[in-house]
C-alpha positions as a Markdown table, in Angstrom:
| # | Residue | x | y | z |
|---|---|---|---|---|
| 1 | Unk | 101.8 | 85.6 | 110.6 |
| 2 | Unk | 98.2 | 85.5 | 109.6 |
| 3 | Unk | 95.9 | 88.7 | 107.9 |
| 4 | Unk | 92.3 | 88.6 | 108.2 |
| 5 | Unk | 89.6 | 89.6 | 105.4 |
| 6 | Unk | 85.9 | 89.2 | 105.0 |
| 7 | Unk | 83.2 | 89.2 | 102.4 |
| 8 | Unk | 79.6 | 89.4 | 103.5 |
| 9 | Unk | 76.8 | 89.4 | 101.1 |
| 10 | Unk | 73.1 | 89.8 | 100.8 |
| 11 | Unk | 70.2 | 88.6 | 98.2 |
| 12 | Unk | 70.4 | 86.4 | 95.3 |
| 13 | Unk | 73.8 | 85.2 | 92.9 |
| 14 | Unk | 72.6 | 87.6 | 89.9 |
| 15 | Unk | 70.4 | 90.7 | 92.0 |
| 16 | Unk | 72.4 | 90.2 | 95.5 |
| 17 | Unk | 75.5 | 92.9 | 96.3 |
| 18 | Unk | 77.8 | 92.2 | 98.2 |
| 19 | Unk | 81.1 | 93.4 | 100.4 |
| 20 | Unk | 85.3 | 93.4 | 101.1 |
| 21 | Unk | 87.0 | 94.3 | 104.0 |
| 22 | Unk | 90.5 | 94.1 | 104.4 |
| 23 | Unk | 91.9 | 93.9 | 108.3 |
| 24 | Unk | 94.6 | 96.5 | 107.0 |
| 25 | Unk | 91.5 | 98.9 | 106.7 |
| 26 | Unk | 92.5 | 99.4 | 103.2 |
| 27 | Unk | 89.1 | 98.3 | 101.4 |
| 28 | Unk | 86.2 | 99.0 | 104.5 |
| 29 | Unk | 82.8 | 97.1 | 102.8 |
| 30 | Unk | 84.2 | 97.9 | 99.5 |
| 31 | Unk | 81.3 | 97.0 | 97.0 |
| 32 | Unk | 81.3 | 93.7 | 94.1 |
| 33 | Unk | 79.1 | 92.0 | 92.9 |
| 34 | Unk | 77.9 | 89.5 | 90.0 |
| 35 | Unk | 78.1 | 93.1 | 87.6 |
| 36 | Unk | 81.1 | 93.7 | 89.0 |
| 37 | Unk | 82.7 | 90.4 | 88.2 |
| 38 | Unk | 81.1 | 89.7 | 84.8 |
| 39 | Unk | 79.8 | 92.5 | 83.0 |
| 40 | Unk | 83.1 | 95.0 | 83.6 |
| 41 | Unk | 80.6 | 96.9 | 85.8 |
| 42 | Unk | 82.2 | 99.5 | 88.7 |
| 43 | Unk | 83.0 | 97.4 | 92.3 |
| 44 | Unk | 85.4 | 95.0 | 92.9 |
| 45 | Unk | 85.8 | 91.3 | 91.8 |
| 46 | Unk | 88.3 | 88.5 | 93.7 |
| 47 | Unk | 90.6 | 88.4 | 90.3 |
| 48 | Unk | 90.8 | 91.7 | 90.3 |
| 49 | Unk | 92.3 | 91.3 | 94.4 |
| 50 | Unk | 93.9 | 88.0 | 93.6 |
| 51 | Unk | 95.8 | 90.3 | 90.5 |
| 52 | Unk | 96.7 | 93.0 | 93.2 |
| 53 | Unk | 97.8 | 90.5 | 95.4 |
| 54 | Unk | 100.0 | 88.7 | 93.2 |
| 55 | Unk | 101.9 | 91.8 | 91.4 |
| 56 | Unk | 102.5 | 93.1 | 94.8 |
| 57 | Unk | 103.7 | 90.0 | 96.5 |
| 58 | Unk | 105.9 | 89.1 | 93.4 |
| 59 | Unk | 107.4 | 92.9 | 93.4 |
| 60 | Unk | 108.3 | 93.0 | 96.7 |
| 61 | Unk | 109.7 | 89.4 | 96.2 |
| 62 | Unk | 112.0 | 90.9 | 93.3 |
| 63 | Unk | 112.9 | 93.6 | 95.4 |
| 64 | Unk | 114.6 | 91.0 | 97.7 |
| 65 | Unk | 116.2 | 89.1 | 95.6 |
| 66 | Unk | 117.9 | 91.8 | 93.9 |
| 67 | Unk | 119.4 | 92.8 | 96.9 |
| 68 | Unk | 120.6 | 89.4 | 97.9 |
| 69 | Unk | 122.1 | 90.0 | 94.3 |
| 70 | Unk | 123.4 | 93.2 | 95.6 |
| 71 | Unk | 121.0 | 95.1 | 93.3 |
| 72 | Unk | 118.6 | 97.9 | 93.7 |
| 73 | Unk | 115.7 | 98.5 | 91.5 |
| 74 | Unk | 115.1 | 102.5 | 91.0 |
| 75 | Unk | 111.6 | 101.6 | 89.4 |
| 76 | Unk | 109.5 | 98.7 | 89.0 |
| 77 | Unk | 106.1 | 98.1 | 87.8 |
| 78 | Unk | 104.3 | 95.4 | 87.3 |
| 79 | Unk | 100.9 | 94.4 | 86.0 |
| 80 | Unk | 99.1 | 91.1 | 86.4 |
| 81 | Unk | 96.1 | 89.8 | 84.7 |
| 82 | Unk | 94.0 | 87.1 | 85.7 |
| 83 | Unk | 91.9 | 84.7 | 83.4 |
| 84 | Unk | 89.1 | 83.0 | 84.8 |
| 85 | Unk | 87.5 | 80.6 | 82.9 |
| 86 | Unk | 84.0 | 79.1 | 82.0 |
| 87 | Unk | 85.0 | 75.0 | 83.0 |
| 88 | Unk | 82.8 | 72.4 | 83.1 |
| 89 | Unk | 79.7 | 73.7 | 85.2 |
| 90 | Unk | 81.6 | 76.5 | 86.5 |
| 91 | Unk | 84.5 | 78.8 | 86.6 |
| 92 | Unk | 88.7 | 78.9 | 87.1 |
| 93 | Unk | 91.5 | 80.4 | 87.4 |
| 94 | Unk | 93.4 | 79.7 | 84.7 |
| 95 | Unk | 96.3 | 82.0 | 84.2 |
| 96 | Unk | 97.9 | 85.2 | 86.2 |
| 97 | Unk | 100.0 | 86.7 | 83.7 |
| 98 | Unk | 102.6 | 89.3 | 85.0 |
| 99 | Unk | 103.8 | 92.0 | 82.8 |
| 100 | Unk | 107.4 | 93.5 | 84.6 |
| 101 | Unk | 108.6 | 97.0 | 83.2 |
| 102 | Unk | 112.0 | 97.8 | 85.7 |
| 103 | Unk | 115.0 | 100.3 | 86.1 |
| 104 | Unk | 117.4 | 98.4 | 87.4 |
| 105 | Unk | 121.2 | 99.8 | 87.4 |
| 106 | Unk | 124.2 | 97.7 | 87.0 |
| 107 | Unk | 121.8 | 94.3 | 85.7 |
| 108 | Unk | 121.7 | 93.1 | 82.3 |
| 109 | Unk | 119.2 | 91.1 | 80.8 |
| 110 | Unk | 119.7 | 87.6 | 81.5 |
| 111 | Unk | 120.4 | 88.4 | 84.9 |
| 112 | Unk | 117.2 | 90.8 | 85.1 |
| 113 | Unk | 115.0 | 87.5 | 83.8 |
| 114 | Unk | 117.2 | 85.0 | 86.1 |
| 115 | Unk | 116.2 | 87.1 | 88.9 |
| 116 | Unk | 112.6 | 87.8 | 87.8 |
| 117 | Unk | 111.8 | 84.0 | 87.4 |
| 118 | Unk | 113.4 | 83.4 | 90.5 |
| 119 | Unk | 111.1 | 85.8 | 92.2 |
| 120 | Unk | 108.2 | 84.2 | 90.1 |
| 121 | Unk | 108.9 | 81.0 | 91.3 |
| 122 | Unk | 109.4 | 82.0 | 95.3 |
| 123 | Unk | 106.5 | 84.6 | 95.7 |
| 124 | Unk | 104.0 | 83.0 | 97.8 |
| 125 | Unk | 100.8 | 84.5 | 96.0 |
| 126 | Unk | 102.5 | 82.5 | 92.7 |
| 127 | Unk | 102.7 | 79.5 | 95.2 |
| 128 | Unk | 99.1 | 79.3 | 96.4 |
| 129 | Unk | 97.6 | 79.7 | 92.9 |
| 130 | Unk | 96.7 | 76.3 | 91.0 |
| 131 | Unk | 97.0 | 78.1 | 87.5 |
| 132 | Unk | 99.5 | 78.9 | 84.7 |
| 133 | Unk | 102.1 | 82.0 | 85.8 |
| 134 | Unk | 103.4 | 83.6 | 83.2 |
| 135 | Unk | 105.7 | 86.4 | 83.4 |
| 136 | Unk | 106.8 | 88.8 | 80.5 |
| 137 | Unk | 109.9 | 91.4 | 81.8 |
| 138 | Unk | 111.6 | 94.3 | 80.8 |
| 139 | Unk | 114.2 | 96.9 | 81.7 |
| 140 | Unk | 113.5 | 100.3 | 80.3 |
């Protein structure tokens, strides 16, 4: 299985703009830029899509493992944030920190974290990423 995206830009690092598109249609030449990605200015940035990417990829790897467990969430949400990093000459990423709040009938907590690391460790996102994954999870 593959999924397509593209970035096109035009003009300089600091005064240039550029694009997203997703194949899924879901961001069509979706705005970022260097504002965007270091001043907290509207548009998009890749940590921002790499965070997106990573909290949905580790949910919906959750959501299987509980029901190989035989469990069924009735709510879960989940944050990520993602550092990057001044290093060296440029920039990293550092850290995706996941932040779990779930509803999960019939699990108690060490299960709940069991299954939550589990699904840390096996979500492909967390795979790909050269950085620290940290997860903090709760049922509510």
């Amino acid at each position: 299985m593959k999924r397509t995206a593209s970035a096109a830009w035009q003009g300089g690092f600091k005064d240039g703009q550029g694009s997203i598109t997703t194949q899924s249609g879901a961001l069509k030449a979706y705005p970022y830029g260097v504002a965007s990605r270091f001043e907290d200015q509207p548009g998009t940035n890749p940590e921002e899509l790499l965070g997106a990417a990573h909290a949905g990829c580790f949910t919906m790897a959750l959501s299987l493992i509980l029901g190989e467990a035989g469990l069924t969430a009735d709510q879960m949400d989940t944050h990520a944030e993602v550092t990057l990093e001044k290093q060296g000459e440029g920039f990293a990423i550092t850290k995706s920190h996941l932040t779990l709040r779930a509803k999960i009938p019939g699990v108690d907590a060490a299960k709940f974290a069991e299954l939550a690391n589990k699904a840390k460790q096996g979500c492909p996102v967390s795979k790909v990423l050269n950085a620290e994954i940290t997860l903090d999870a709760a049922l509510v």
